[in-house]
DRENTORKOL-3810 file (N, C-alpha, C; in nm, 4 decimals):
REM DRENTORKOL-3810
@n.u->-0.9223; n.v->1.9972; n.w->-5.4935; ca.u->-0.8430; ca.v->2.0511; ca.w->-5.6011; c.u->-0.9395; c.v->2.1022; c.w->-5.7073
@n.u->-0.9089; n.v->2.1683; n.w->-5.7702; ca.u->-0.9914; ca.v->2.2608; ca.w->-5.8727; c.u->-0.9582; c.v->2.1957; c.w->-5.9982
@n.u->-1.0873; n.v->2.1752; n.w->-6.0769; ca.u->-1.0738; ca.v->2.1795; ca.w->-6.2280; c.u->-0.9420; c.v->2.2195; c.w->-6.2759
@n.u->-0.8984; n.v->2.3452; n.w->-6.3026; ca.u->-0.7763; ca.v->2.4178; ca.w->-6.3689; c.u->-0.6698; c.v->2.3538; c.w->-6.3000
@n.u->-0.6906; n.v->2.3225; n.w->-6.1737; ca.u->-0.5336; ca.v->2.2426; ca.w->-6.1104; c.u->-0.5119; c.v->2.1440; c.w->-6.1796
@n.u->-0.6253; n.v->2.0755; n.w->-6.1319; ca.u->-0.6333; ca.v->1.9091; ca.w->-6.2278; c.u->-0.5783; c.v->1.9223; c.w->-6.3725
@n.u->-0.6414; n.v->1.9859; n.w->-6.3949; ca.u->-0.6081; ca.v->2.0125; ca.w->-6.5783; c.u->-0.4955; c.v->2.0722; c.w->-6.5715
@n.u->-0.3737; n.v->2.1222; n.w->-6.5233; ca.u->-0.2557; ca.v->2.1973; ca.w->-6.5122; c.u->-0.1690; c.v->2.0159; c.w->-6.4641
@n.u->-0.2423; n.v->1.9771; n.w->-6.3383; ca.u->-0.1435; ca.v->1.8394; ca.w->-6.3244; c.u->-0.1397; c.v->1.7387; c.w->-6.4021
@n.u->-0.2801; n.v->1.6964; n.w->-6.5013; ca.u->-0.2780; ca.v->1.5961; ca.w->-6.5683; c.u->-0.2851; c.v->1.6434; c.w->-6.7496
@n.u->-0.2796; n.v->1.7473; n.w->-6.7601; ca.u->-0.2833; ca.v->1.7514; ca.w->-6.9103; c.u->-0.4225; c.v->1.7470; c.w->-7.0219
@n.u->-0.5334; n.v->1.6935; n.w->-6.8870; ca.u->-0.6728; ca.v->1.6224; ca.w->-6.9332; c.u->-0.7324; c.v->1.7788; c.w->-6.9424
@n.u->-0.7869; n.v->1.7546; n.w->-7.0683; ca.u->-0.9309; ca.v->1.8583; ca.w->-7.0791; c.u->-0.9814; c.v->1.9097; c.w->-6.9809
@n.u->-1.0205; n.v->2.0280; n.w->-6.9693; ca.u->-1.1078; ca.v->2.0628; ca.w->-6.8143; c.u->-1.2290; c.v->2.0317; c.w->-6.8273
@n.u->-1.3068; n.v->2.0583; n.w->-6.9484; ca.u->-1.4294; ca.v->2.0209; ca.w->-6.9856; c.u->-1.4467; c.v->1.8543; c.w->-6.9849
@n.u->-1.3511; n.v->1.7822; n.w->-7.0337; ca.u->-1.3561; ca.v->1.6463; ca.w->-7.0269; c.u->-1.3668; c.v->1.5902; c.w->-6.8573
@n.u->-1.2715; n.v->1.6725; n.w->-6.7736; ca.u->-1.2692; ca.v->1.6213; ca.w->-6.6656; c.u->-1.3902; c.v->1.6219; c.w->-6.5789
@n.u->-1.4541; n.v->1.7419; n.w->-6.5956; ca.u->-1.5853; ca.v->1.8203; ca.w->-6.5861; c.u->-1.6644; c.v->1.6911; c.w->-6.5588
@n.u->-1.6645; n.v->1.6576; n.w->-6.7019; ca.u->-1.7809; ca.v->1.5464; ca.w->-6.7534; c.u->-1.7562; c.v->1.4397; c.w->-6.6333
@n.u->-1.6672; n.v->1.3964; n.w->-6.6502; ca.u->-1.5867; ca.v->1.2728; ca.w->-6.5679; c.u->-1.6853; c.v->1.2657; c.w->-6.4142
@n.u->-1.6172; n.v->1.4075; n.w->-6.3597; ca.u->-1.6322; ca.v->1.4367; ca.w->-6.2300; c.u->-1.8419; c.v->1.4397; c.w->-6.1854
@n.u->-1.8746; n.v->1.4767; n.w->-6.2898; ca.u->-2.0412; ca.v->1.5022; ca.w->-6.2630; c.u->-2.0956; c.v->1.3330; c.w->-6.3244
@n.u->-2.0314; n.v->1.2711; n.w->-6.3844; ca.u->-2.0689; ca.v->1.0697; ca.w->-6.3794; c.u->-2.1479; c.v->1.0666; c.w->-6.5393
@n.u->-2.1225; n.v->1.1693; n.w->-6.6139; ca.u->-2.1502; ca.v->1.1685; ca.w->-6.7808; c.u->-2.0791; c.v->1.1427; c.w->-6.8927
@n.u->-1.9599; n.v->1.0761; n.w->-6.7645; ca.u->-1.8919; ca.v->0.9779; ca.w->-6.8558; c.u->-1.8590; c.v->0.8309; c.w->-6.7977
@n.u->-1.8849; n.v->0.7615; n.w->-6.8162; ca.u->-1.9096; ca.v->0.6767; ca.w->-6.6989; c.u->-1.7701; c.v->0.5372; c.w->-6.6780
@n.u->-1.7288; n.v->0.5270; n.w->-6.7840; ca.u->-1.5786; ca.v->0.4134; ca.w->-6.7721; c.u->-1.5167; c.v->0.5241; c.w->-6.8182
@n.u->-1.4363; n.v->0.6089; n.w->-6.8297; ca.u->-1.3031; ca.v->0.6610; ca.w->-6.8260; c.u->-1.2217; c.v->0.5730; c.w->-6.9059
@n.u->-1.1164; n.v->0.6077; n.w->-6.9575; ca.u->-0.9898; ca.v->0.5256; ca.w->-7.0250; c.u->-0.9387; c.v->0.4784; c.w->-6.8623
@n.u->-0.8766; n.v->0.3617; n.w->-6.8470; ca.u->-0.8269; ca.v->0.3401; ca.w->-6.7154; c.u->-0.6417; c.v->0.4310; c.w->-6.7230
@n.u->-0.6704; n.v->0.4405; n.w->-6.8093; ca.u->-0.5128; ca.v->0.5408; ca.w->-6.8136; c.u->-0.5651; c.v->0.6719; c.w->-6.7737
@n.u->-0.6348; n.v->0.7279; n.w->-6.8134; ca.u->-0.7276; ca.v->0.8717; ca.w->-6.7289; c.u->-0.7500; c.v->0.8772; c.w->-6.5988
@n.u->-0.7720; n.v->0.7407; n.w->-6.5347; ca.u->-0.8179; ca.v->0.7260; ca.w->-6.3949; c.u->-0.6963; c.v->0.7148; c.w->-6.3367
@n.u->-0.5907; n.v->0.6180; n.w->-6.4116; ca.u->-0.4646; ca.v->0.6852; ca.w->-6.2780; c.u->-0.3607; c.v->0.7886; c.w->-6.2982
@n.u->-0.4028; n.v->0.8914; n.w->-6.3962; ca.u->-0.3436; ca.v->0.9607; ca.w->-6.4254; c.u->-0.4339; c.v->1.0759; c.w->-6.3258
@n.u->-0.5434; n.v->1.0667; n.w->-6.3501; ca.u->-0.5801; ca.v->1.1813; ca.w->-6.2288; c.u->-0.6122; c.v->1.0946; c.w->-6.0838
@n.u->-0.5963; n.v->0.9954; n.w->-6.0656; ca.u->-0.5397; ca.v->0.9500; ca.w->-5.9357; c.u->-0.4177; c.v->0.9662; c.w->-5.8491
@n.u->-0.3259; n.v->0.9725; n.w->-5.9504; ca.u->-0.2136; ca.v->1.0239; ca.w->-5.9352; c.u->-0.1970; c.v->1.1569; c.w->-5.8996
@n.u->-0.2678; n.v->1.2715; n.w->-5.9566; ca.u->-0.2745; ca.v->1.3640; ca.w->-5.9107; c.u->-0.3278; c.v->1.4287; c.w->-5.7994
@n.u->-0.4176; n.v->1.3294; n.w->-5.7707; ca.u->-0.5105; ca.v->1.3642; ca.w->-5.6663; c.u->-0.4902; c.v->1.2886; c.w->-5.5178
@n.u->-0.3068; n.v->1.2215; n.w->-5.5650; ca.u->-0.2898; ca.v->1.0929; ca.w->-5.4551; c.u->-0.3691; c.v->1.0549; c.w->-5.4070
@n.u->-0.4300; n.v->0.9824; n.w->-5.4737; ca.u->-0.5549; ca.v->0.8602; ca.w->-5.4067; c.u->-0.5376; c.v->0.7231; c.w->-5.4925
@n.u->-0.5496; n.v->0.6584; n.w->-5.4099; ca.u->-0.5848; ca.v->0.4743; ca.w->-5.5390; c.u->-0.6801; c.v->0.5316; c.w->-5.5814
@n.u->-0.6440; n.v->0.4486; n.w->-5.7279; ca.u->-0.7511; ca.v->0.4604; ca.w->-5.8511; c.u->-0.9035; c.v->0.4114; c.w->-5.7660
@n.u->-0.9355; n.v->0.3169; n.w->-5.6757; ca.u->-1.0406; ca.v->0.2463; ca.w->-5.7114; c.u->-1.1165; c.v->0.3538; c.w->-5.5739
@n.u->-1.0683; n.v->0.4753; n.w->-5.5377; ca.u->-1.1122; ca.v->0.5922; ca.w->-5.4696; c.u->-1.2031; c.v->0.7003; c.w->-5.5609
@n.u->-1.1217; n.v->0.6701; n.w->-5.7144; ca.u->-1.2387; ca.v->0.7250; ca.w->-5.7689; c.u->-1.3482; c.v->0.6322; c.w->-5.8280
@n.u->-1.3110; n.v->0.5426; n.w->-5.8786; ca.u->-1.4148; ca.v->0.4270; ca.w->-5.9490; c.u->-1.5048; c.v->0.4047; c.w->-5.9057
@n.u->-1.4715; n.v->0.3663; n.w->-5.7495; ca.u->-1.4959; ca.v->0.2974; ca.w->-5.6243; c.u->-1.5301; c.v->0.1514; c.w->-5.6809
@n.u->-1.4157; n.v->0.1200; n.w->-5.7480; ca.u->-1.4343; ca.v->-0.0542; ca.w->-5.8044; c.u->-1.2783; c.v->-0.1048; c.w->-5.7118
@n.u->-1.2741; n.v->-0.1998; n.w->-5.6618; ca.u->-1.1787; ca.v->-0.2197; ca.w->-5.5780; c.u->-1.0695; c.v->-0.2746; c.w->-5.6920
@n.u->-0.9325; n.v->-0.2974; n.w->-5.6725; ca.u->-0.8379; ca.v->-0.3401; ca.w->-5.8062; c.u->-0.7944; c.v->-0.4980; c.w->-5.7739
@n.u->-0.7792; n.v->-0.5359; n.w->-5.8314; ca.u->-0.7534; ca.v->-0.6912; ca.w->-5.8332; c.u->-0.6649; c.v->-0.6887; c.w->-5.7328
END
């Protein structure tokens, strides 16, 4: 999925997501992570790669 999609499905900054996606931001709000988890239908801990309780 593309930047502009992402940012069209979740509302998030493209530049913010940017950051996210290249690891120059490194904890995320955990509301960010399943909000573009959600978009990206994947479990959150697919992007983290921290497994969830």
């Amino acid at each position: 999925m593309s930047l502009r999609t992402l940012q069209a499905e979740t509302g998030l900054n493209r530049g913010y997501l940017s950051r996210v996606e290249r690891g120059l931001i490194r904890q995320p709000a955990p509301t960010t992570v399943l909000t573009v988890a959600s978009a990206l239908r994947v479990p959150p801990d697919a992007i983290t790669h921290e497994e969830t309780p």
